[in-house]
C-alpha positions, 0 to 999 in steps of 0.5 A: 026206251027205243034202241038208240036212246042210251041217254039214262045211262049217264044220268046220276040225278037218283042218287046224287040228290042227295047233294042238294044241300051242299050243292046250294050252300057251295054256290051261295059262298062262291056268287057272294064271293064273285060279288065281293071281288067286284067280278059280278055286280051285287044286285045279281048276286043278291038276286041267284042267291035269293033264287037258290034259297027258294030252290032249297025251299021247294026242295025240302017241301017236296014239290021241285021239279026234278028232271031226268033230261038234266043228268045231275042235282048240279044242272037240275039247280041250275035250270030251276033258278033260269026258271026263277031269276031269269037270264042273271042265272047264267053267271052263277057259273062264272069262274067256276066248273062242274069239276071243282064244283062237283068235288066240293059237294062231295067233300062237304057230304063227307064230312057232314056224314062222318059227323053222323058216323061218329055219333053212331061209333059214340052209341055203340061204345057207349053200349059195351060200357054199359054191359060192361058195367053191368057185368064186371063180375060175370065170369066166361070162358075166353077163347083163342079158335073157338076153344075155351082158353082162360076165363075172363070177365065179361066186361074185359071181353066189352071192353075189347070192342071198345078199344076196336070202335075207338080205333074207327073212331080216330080214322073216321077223324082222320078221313074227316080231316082229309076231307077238310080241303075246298078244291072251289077255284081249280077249274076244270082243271087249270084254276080260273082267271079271275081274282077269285077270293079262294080263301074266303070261299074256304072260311064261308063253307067251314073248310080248313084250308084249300087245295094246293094244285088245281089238277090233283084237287079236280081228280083226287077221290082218296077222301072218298077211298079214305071213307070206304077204307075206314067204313070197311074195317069198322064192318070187319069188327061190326061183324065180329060182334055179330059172329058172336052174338050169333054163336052166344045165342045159339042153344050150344052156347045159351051164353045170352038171350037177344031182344025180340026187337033183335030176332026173327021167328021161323017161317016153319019152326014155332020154336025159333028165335033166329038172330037176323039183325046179327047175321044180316050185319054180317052179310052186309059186310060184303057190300061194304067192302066191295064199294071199296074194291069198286072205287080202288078199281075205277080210280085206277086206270084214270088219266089225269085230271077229271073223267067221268068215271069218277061219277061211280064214287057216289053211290059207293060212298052213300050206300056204305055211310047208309050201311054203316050207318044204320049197322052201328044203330043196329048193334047198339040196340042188340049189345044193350038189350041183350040179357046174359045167361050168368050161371050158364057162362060160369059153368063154361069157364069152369069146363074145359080145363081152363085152369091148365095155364094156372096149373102150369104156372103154378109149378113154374112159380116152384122152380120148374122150366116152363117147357117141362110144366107144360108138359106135366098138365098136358099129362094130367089133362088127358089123366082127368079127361080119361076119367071124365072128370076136370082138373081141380076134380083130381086128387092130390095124389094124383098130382103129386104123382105128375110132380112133387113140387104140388101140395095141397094149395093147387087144389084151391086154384079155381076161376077166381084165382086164375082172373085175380092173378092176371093183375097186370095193365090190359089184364083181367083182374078184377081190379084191372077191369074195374079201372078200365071200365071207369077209364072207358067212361070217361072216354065216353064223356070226354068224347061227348063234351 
């Protein structure tokens, strides 16, 4: 490339290729249309929209012509059916610009790739009820800052995935939903003068209802916003996951085994079993989010209505849905496959005087304010520590002399009683768990149906 020849640079045909299928199905309900409302002739219709088809086909057979020279997916369609059909193909664009033409396609992209994305959410969940099932008695330690807290059952602890993919679940619809507007018929920015039939191009391509004001439908990207914003909270969780597949992996912790599929060997420790997949969702979290802070930031200082600027929304949008995508497919694989050290998580949520809450509880139950009680096991939690022994290891003489208000029934608190008493709605008693995991199931299904 000589010097002065920057002509690349505005090229967006690598990328926006992807649009062919939505770009073709956009002009064959837009020239129908023209014909229907008397502004074409319907043997020419019938001859663009036949030549369309044939460019699709070679498309997908894999032996069109692309060219660089023409930029984009939308003027590369347009020379090709010229090639085909003749002069006729000139009126394809009638009542019609690249404007209202490039919005609709994208639009189109986005809510056929949410459609993808909500079948991967439906997986992934899928697998959290699957282990859940398959643990609702597996006892673990919970945690509030990496400290072993209170035990929990694993399956209340899949379950809280769950709930978080369901919430992306419902702003994936949403995204959708404002998606779901045909901005074809605004023009370039000021609508077209022409008795065009916006409506029934609308109904050809499946919209719900069409845009209210030809320069905002031209301009607007937040459906794109919408994507990435929604793509970028759904990462924040995949990688949450993957934090904790990470530390449950490592020899600390020995709470499970990930699948081989789902691990690397070292290049020098023959010993490794590295948790790759893991760690690479969680790194491409960061470039999800930075397609977002990308299009917050060109849309930003943009004057009404179109400018080019707002080219750069393609590849943001397709590479986060490719992430989020191939993440979602990801973690499905690793929750479903990976198997579960259960002696080893009892024996943690054992540890770590986890019971002190109970303890505690247990003198409030007897009339003590809970401040004071408190204060009581944080005395008989550094007694035993200093002893090298756990709470239910002391003796009952011990705990009387803290308080008299212990008899012998505070030795029989153990793991057990401490998740059965938390028998309240979005608790870990067993019961509780149980039934969440059947109402998770038959979300599931309800979701599928």
């Amino acid at each position: 490339m000589s010097h002065n020849d920057h002509s690349a640079y505005t090229v967006s045909l690598h990328y926006d290729r992807r649009l062919y299928k939505h770009d073709i199905a956009g002009s064959m309900a837009h020239v129908r249309m023209l014909a229907k409302q008397g502004i074409l002739p319907q043997a020419d219709a019938d001859l663009i929209e036949n030549g369309l088809g044939q460019v699709k086909d070679e498309i997908e057979a894999g032996n069109f012509p692309w060219r660089d020279e023409l930029e984009d997916i939308h003027m590369n369609i347009e020379r090709r059916l010229f090639d085909k059909i003749g002069d006729v193909a000139g009126k394809l664009h009638t009542a019609r610009s690249r404007n209202d033409q490039v919005s609709t396609d994208m639009r189109l992209y986005t809510k056929e790739a949410i459609n993808g994305l909500i079948g991967a959410v439906h997986e992934l969940r899928q697998a959290f009820v699957g282990k859940a099932e398959e643990h609702t008695t597996t006892i673990m330690p919970g945690y509030t800052h990496v400290q072993r807290a209170q035990p929990v059952y694993f399956a209340h602890h899949m379950l809280a995935y769950f709930e978080m993919l369901g919430r992306d679940q419902e702003r994936l619809l949403q995204a959708q939903a404002r998606a779901d507007v045909m901005p074809l018929g605004s023009g370039a920015l000021a609508g077209v003068p022409y008795p065009i039939d916006r409506e029934m191009v609308a109904r050809e391509l499946g919209f719900a209802s069409i845009s209210a004001n030809s320069m905002d439908a031209v301009s607007d990207r937040d459906f794109v916003l919408d994507l990435l914003s929604t793509s970028s909270t759904c990462m924040m969780h995949l990688s949450r996951l993957a934090e904790e597949l990470v530390l449950w992996s490592s020899e600390e912790f020995g709470f499970i085994r990930l699948h081989d599929d789902y691990t690397t060997g070292s290049s020098m420790m023959p010993q490794k079993r590295n948790p790759d997949f893991a760690e690479l969702a969680r790194g491409k979290t960061g470039r999800v989010f930075g397609h977002l802070v990308a299009m917050l930031t060109v849309m930003k200082g943009l004057p009404m209505t179109y400018d080019r600027d707002m080219q750069e929304d393609k590849e943001a949008l397709f590479d986060t849905v490719d992430v989020l995508q191939s993440t979602l497919a990801v973690m499905a694989g690793m929750v479903s496959t990976m198997e579960l050290n259960v002696e080893r998580l009892r024996e943690a949520a054992e540890g770590g005087n986890s019971l002190a809450t109970d303890i505690a509880d247990y003198l409030v139950i007897r009339g003590m304010p809970f401040r004071e009680a408190h204060g009581v096991v944080a005395a008989l939690s550094e007694q035993a520590a200093d002893a090298g022994k756990k709470l239910n290891e002391l003796s009952l003489d011990t705990y009387r002399s803290h308080s008299t208000l212990f008899d012998e029934s505070v030795l029989s608190i153990d793991v057990t009683t401490s998740l059965e008493a938390r028998d309240v709605p979005g608790g870990t008693a067993s019961g509780r768990v149980a039934s969440a995991v059947d109402a998770a199931r038959e979300t599931l299904e309800k979701d599928n149906g």
